[in-house]
N, C-alpha and C positions, 0 to 999 in steps of 0.2 A: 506751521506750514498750512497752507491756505488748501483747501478741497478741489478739485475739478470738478471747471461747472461741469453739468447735467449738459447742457450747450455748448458745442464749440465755437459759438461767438462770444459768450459771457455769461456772469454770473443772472440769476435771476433775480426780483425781487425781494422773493420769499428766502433765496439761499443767503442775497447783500443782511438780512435782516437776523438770519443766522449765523454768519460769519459776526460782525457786527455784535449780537448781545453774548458768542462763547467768548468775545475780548473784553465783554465791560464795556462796551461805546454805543453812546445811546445813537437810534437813529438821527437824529438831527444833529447830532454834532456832527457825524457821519457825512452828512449834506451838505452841513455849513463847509465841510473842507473840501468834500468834493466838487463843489463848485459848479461850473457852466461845463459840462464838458460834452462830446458826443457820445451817444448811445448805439448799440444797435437794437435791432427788431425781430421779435421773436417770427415766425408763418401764424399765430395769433395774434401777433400785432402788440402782443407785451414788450418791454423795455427789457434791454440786457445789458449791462453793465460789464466792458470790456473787463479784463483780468489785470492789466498794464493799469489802468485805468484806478481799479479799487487797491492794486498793490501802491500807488503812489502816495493815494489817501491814506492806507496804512503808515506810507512812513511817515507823513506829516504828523499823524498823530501820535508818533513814537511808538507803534506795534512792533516786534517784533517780526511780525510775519508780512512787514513793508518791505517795499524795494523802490529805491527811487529808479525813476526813469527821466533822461534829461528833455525827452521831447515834449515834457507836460510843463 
C-alpha cells in the first residue's frame, strides 16, 4: 500500500524516490514509464507527482501497490 503524500496534491520527489527504492525500481526506469505526463506545483515551486498518476506507473511496472486508471 502506497503512503500519503505529505501533500494533498501529490507525492514529492524525495517521497516518488522513497516509494520507488522500498519496491526495488530504480529511479529511471521509474521515468522511463512514467512518461510525459502533468505535474502539480508545490507554493515552493517543487514538482508533485499526482497519486493516480504514480499508482499507474506502478502497475505498468507490475507492483503490487499499482492501480490502473483508464484515463492515462
Amino acid at each position: 500500500m502506497l503512503p500519503t503524500p505529505r501533500n494533498p496534491i501529490g507525492y514529492s520527489k524525495e517521497e516518488l524516490e522513497d516509494i520507488c527504492k522500498k519496491r526495488g525500481i530504480s529511479l529511471s526506469v521509474f521515468d522511463k514509464t512514467f512518461g510525459i505526463n502533468t505535474c502539480g506545483m508545490a507554493h515552493d515551486g517543487s514538482i508533485l507527482y499526482y497519486v493516480c498518476d504514480v499508482e499507474r506507473t506502478l502497475y505498468k511496472l507490475r507492483s503490487k501497490d499499482g492501480k490502473y486508471h483508464a484515463w492515462d
